[in-house]
C-alpha positions in Angstrom: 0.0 0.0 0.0 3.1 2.5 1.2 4.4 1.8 -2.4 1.5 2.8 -4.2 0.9 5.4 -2.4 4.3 6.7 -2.9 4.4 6.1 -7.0 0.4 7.9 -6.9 2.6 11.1 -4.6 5.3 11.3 -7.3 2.9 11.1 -10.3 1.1 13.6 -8.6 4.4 16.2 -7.4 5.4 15.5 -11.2 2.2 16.7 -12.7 2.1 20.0 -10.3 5.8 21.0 -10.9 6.2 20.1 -14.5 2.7 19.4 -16.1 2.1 16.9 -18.8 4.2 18.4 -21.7 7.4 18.0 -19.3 9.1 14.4 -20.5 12.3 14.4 -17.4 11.4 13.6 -14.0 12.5 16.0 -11.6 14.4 15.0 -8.0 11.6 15.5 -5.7 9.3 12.6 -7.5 11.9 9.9 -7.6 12.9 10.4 -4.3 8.8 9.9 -3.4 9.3 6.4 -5.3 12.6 5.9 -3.7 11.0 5.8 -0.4 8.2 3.4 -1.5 10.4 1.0 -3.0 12.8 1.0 0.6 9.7 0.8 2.2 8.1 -2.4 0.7 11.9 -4.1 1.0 11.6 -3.6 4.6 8.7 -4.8 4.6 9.9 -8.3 4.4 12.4 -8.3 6.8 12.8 -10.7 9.2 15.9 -11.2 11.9 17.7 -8.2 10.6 17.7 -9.8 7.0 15.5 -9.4 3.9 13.5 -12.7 3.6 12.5 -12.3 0.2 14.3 -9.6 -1.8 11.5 -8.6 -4.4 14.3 -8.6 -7.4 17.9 -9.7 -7.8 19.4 -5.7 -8.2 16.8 -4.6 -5.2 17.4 -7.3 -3.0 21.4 -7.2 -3.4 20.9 -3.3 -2.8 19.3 -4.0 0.0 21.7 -6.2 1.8 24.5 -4.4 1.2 22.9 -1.3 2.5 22.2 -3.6 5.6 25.8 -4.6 5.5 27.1 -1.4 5.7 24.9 -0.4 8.6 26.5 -3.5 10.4 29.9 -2.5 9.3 29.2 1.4 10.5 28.2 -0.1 14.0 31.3 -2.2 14.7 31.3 -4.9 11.8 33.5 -6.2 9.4 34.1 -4.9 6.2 33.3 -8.7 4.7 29.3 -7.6 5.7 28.2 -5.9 2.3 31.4 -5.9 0.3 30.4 -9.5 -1.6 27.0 -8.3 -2.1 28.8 -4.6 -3.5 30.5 -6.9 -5.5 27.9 -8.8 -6.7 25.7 -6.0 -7.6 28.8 -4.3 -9.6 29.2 -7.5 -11.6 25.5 -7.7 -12.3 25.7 -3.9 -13.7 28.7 -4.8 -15.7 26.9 -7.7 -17.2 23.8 -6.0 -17.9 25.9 -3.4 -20.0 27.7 -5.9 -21.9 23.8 -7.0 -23.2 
């Protein structure tokens, strides 16, 4: 619900500040979506870990922002750097496609 009532808030922002004939979406909108999206990932999290990352790039975001929470609060550096690595690896194959 959070989600789609963020995505409705940024339509909305987008359609104030820029109208319909504006085809870039400004900061203030995708930051509304950004919040939605963390929101729903949070959403399924369970024991300080996302049970069920809704996608592969979310999901890896996800942990590794988790990971480097950890890491701030006394961690070790081994507690998002694989999933940074994994999500760089993913970009790099994406842009090979």
């Amino acid at each position: 619900m959070l989600a789609t009532f963020s995505l409705l808030a940024a339509t909305f922002v987008d359609i104030l500040d820029e109208g319909w004939e504006e085809n870039q979406l400004d900061f203030p909108p995708i930051m509304l979506l950004a919040f939605g999206i963390g929101a729903l990932n949070t959403s399924f999290v369970k024991d300080g870990e996302v049970s069920v990352p809704l996608s592969y790039v979310t999901g890896t975001l996800v942990k590794m922002g988790q990971g480097i929470e950890r890491h701030i609060a006394g961690g070790n550096l081994s507690d998002w750097l694989g999933y940074f690595l994994l999500f760089q690896r993913s970009q790099q194959q994406q842009q090979r496609t």
